[in-house]
PDB file of N, CA, C and O in Angstrom:
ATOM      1  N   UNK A   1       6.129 -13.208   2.590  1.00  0.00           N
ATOM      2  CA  UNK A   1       6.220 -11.884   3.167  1.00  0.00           C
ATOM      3  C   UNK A   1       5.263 -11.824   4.362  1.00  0.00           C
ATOM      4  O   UNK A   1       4.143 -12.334   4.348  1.00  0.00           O
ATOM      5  N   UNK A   2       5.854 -11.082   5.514  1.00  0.00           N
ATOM      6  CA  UNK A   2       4.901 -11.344   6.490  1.00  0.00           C
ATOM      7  C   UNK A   2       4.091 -10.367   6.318  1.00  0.00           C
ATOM      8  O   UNK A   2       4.170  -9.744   5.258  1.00  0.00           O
ATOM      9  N   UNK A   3       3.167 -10.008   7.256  1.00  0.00           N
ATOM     10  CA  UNK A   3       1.404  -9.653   6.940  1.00  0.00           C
ATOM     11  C   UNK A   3       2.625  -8.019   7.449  1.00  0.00           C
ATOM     12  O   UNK A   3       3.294  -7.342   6.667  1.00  0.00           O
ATOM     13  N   UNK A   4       2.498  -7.853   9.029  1.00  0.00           N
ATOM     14  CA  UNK A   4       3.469  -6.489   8.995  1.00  0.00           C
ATOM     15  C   UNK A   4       4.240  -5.506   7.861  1.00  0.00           C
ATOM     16  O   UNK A   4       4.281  -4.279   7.775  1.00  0.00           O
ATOM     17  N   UNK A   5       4.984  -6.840   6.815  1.00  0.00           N
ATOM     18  CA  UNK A   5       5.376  -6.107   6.216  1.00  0.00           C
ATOM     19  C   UNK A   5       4.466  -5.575   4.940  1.00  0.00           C
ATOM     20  O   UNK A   5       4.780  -4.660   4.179  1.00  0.00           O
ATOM     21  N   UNK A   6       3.246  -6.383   4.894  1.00  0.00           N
ATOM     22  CA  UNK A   6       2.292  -6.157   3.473  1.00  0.00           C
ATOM     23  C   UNK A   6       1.508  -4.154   3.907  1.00  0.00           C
ATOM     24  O   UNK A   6       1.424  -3.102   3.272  1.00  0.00           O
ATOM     25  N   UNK A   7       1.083  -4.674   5.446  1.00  0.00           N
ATOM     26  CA  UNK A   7       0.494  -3.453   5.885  1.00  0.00           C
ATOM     27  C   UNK A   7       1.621  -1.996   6.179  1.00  0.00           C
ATOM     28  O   UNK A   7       1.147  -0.873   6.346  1.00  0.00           O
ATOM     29  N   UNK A   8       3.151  -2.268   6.199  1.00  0.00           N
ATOM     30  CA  UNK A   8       3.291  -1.251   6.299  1.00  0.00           C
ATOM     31  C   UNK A   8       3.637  -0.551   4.882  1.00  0.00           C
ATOM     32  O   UNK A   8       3.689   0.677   4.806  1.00  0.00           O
ATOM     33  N   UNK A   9       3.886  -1.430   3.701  1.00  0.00           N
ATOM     34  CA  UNK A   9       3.907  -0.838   2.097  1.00  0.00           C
ATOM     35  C   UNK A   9       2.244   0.155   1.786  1.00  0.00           C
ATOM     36  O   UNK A   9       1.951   1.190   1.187  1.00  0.00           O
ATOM     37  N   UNK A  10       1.671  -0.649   2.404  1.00  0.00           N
ATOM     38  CA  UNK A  10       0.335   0.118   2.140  1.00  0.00           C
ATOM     39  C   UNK A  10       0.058   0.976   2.636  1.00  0.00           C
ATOM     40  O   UNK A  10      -0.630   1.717   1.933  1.00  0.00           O
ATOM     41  N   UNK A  11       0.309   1.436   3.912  1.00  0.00           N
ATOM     42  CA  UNK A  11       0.273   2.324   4.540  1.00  0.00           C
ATOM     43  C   UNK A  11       1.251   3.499   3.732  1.00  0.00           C
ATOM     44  O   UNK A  11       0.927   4.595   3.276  1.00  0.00           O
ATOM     45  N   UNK A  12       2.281   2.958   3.749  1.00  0.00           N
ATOM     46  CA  UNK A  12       3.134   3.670   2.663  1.00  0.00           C
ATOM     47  C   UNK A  12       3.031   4.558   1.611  1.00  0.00           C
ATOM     48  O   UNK A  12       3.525   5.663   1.384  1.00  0.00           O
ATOM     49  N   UNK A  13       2.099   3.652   0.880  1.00  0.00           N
ATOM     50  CA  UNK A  13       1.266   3.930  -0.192  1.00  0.00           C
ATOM     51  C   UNK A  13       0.315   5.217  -0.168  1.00  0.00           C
ATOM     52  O   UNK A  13       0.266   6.235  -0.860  1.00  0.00           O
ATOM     53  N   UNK A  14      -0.732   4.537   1.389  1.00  0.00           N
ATOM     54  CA  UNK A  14      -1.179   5.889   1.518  1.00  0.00           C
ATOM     55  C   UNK A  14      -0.336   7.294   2.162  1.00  0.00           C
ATOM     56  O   UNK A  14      -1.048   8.202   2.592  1.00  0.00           O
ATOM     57  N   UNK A  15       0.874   7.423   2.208  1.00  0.00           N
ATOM     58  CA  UNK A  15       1.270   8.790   2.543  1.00  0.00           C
ATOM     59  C   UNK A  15       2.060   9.054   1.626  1.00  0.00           C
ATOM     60  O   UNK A  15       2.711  10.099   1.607  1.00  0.00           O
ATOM     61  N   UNK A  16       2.144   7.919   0.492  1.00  0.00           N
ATOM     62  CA  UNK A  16       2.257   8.454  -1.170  1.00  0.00           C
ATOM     63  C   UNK A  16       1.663   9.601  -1.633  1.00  0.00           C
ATOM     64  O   UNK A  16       2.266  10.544  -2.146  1.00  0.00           O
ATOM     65  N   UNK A  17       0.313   9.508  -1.427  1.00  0.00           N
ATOM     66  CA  UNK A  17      -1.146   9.449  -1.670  1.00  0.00           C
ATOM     67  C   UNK A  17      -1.431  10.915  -1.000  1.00  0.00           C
ATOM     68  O   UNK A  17      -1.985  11.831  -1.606  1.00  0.00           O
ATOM     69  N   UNK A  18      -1.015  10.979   0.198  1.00  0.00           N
ATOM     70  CA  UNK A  18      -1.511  12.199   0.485  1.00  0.00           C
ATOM     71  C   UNK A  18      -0.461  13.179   0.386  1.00  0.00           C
ATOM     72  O   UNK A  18      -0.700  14.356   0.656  1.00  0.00           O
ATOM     73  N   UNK A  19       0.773  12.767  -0.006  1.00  0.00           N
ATOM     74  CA  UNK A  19       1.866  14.033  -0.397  1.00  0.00           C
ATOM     75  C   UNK A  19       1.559  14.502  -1.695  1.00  0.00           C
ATOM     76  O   UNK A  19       1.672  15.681  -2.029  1.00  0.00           O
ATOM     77  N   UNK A  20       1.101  13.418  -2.563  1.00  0.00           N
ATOM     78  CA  UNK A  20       0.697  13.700  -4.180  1.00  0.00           C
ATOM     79  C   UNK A  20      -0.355  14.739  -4.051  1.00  0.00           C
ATOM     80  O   UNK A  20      -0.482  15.758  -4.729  1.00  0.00           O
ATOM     81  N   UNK A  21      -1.221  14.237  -2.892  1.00  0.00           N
ATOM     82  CA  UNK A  21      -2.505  15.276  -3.114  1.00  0.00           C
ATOM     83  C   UNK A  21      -1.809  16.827  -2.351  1.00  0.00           C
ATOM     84  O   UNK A  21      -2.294  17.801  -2.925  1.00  0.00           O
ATOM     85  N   UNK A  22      -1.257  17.052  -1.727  1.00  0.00           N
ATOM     86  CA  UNK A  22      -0.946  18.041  -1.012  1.00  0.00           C
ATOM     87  C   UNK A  22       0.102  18.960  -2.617  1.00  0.00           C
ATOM     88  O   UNK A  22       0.120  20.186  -2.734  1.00  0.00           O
ATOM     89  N   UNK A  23       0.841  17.984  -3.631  1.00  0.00           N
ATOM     90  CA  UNK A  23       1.458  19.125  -4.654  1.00  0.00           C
ATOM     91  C   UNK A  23       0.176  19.230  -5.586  1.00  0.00           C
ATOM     92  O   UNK A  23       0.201  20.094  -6.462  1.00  0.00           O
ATOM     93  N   UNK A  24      -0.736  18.567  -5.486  1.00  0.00           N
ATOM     94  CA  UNK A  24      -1.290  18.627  -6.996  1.00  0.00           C
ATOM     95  C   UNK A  24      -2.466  20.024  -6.235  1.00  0.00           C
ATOM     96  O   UNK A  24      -2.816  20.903  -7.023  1.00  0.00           O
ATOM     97  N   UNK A  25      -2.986  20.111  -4.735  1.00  0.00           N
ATOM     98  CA  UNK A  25      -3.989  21.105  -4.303  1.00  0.00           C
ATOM     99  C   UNK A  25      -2.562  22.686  -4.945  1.00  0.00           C
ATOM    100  O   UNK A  25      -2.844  23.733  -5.528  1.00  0.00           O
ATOM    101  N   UNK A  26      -0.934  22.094  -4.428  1.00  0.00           N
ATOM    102  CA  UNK A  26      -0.222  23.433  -4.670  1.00  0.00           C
ATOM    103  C   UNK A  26      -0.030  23.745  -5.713  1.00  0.00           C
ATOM    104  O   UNK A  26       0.193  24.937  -5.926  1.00  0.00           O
ATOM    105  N   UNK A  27      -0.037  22.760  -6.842  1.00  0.00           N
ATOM    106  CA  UNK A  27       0.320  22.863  -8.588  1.00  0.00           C
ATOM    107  C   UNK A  27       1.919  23.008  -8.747  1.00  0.00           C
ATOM    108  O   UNK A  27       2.556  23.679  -9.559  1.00  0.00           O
ATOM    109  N   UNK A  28       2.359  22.165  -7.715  1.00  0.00           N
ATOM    110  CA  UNK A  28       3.991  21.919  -7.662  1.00  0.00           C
ATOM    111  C   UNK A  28       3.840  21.012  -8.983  1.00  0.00           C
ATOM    112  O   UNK A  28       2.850  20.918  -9.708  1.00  0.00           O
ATOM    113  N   UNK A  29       5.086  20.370  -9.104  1.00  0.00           N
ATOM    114  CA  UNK A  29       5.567  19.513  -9.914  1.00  0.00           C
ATOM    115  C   UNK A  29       5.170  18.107  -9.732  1.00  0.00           C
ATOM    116  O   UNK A  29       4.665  17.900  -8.628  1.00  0.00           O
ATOM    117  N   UNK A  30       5.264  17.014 -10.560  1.00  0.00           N
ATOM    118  CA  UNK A  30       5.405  15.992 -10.297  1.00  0.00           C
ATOM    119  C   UNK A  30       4.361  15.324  -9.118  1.00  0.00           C
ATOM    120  O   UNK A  30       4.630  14.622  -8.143  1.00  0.00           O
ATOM    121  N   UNK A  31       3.044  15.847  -9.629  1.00  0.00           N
ATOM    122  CA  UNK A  31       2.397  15.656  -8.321  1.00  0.00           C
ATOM    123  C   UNK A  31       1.308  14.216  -9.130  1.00  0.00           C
ATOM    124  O   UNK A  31       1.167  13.205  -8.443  1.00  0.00           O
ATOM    125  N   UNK A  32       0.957  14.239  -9.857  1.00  0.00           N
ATOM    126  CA  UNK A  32       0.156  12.839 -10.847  1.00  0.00           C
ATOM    127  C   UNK A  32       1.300  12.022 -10.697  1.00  0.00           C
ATOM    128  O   UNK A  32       0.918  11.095  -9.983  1.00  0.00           O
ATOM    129  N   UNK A  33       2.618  11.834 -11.005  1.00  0.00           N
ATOM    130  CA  UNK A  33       3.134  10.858 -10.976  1.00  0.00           C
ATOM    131  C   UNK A  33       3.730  10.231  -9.433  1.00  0.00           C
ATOM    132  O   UNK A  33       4.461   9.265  -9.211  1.00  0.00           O
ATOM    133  N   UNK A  34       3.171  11.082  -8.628  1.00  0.00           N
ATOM    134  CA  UNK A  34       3.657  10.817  -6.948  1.00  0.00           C
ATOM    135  C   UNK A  34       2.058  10.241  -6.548  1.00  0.00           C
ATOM    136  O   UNK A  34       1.982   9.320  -5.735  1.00  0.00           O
ATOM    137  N   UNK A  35       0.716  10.855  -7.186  1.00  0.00           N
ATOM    138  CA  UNK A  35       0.105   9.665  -7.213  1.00  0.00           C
ATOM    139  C   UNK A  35      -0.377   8.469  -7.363  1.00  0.00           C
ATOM    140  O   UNK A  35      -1.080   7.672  -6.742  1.00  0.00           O
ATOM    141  N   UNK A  36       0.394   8.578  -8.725  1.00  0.00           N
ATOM    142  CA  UNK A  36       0.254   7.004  -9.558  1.00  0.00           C
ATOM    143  C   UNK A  36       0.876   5.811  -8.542  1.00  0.00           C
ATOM    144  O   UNK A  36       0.353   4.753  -8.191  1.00  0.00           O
ATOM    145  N   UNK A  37       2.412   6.479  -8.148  1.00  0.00           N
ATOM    146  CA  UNK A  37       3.335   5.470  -7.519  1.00  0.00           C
ATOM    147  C   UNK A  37       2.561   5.309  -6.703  1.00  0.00           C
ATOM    148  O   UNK A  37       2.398   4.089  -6.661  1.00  0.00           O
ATOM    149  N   UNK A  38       1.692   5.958  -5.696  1.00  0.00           N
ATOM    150  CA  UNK A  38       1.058   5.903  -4.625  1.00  0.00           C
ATOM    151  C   UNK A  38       0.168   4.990  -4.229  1.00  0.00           C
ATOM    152  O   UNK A  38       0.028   4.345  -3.190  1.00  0.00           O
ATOM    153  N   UNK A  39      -0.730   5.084  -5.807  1.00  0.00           N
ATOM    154  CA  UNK A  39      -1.811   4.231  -5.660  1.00  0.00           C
ATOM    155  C   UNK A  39      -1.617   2.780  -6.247  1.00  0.00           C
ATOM    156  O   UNK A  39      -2.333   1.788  -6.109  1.00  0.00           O
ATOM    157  N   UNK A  40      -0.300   2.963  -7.026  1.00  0.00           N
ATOM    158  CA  UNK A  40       0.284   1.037  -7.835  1.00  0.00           C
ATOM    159  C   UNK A  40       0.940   1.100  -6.365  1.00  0.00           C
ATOM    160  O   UNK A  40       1.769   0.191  -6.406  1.00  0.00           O
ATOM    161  N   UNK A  41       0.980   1.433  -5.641  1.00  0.00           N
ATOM    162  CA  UNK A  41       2.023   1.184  -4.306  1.00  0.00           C
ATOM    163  C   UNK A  41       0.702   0.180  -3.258  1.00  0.00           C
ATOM    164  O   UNK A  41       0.804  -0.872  -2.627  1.00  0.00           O
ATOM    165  N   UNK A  42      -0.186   0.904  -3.436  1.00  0.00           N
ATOM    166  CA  UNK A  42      -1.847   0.144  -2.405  1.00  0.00           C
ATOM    167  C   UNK A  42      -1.592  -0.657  -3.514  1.00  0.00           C
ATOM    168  O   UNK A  42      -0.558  -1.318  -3.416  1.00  0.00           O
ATOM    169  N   UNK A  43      -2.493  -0.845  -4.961  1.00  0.00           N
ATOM    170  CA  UNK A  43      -2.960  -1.966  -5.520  1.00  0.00           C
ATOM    171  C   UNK A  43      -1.936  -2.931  -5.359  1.00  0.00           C
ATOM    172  O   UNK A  43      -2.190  -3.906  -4.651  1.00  0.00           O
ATOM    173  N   UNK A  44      -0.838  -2.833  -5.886  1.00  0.00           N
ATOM    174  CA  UNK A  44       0.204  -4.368  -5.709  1.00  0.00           C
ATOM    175  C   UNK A  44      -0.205  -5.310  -4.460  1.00  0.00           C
ATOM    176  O   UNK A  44      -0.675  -6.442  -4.575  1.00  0.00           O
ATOM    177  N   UNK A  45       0.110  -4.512  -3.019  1.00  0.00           N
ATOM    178  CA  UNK A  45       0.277  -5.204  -1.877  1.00  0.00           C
ATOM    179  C   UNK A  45      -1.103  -5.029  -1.048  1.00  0.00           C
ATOM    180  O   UNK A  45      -1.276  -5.233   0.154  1.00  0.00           O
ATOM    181  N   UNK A  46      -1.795  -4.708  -1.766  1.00  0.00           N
ATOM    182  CA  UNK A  46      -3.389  -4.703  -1.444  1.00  0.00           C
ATOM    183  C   UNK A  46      -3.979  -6.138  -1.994  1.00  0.00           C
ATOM    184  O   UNK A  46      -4.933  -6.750  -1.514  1.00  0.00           O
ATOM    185  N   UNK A  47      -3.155  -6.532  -3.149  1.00  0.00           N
ATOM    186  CA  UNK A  47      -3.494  -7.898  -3.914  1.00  0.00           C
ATOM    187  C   UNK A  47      -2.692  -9.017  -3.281  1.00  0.00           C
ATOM    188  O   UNK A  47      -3.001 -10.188  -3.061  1.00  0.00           O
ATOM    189  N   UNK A  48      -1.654  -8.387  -3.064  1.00  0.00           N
ATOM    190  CA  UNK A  48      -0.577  -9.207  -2.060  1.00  0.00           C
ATOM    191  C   UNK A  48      -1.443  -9.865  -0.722  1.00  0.00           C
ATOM    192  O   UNK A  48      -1.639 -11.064  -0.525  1.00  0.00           O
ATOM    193  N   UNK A  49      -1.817  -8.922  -0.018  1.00  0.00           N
ATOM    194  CA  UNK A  49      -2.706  -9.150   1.083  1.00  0.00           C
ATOM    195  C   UNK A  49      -3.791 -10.012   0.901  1.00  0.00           C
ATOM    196  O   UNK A  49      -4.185 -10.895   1.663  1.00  0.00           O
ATOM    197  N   UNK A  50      -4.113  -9.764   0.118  1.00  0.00           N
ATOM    198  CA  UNK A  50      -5.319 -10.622  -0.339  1.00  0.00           C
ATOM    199  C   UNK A  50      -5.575 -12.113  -0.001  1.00  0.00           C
ATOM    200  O   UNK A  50      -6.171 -12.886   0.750  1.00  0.00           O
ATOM    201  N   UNK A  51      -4.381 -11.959  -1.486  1.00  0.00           N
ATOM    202  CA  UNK A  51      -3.688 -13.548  -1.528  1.00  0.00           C
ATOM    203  C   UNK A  51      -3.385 -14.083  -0.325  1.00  0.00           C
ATOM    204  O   UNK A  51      -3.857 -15.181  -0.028  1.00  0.00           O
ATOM    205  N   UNK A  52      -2.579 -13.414   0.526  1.00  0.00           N
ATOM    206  CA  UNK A  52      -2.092 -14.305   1.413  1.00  0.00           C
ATOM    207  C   UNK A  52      -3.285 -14.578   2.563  1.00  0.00           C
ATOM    208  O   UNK A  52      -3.332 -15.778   2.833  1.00  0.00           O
ATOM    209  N   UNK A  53      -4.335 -13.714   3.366  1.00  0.00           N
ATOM    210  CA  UNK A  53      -6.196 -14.070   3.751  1.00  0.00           C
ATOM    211  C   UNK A  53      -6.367 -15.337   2.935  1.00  0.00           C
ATOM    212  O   UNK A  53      -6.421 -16.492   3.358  1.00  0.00           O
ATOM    213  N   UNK A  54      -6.423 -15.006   1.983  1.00  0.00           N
ATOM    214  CA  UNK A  54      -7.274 -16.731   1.118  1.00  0.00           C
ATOM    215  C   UNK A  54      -6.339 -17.822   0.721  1.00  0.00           C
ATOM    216  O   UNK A  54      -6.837 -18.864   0.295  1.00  0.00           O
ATOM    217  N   UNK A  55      -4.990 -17.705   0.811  1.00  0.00           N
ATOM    218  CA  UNK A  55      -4.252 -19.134   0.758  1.00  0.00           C
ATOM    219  C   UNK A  55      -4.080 -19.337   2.241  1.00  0.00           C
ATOM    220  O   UNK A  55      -3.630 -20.468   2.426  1.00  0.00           O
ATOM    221  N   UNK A  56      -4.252 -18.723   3.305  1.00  0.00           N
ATOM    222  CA  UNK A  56      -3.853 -18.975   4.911  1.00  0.00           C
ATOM    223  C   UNK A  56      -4.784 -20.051   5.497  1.00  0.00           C
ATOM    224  O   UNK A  56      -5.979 -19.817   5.679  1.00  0.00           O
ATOM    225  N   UNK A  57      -4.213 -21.239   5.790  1.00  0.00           N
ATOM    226  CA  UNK A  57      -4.874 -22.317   6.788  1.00  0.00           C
ATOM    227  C   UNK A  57      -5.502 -21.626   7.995  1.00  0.00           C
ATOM    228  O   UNK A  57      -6.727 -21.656   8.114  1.00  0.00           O
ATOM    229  N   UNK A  58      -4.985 -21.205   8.609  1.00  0.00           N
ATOM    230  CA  UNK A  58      -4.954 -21.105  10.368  1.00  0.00           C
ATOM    231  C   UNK A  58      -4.521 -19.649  10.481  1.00  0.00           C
ATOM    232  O   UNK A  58      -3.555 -19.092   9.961  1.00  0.00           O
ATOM    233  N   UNK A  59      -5.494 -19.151  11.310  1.00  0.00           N
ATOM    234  CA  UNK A  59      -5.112 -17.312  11.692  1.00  0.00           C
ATOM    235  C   UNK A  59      -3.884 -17.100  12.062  1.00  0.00           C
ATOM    236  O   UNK A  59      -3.118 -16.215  11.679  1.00  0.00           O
ATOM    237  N   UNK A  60      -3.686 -18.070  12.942  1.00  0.00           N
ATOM    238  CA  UNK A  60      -2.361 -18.019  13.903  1.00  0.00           C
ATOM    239  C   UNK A  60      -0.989 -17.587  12.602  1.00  0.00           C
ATOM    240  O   UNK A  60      -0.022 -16.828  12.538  1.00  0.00           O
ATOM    241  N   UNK A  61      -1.575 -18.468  11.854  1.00  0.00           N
ATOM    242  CA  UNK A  61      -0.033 -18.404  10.682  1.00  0.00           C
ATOM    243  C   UNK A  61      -0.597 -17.034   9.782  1.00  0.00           C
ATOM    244  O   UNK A  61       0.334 -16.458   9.219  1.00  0.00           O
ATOM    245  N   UNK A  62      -1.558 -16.595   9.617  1.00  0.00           N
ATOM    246  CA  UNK A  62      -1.810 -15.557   9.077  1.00  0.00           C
ATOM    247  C   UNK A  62      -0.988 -14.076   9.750  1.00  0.00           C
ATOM    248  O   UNK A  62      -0.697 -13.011   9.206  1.00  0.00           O
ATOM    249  N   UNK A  63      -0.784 -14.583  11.181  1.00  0.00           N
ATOM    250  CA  UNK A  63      -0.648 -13.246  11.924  1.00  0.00           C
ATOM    251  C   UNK A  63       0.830 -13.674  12.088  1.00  0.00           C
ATOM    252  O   UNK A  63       1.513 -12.919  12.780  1.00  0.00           O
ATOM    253  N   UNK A  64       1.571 -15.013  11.444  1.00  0.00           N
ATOM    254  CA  UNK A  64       2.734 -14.812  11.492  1.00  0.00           C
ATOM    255  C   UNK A  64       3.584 -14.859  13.020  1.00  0.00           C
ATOM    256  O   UNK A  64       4.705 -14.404  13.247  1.00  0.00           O
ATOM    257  N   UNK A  65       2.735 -15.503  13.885  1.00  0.00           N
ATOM    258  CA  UNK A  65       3.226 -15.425  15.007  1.00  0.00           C
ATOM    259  C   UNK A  65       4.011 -16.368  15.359  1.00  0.00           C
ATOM    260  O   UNK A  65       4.537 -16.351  16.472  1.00  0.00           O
TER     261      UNK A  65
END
């Protein structure tokens, strides 16, 4: 998976993250489980990322270019 696509799930993640927080400040519905997804949405491809920094030879192939 390229690095682009690791950073834009996470990013993702975080506007999971801040829609969850925006029902749970309104006491809408379904607002804990729009954070959960939010935040297993960062941890997965936050670990993803990781991995791929510490198995990468050469930056160049890190950045997928």
């Amino acid at each position: 998976m390229k690095i682009k696509h690791l950073l834009a799930f996470i990013i993702f993640g975080f506007i999971f993250n801040i829609i969850g927080t925006l029902f749970k400040i309104q006491h809408w519905p379904y607002a804990s489980e729009i954070l959960t997804i939010g935040t297993l949405i960062k941890v997965i491809f936050g670990i993803l990322l990781i991995y791929k920094i510490l198995t990468t030879d050469k930056f160049k192939d890190f950045l997928n270019l």
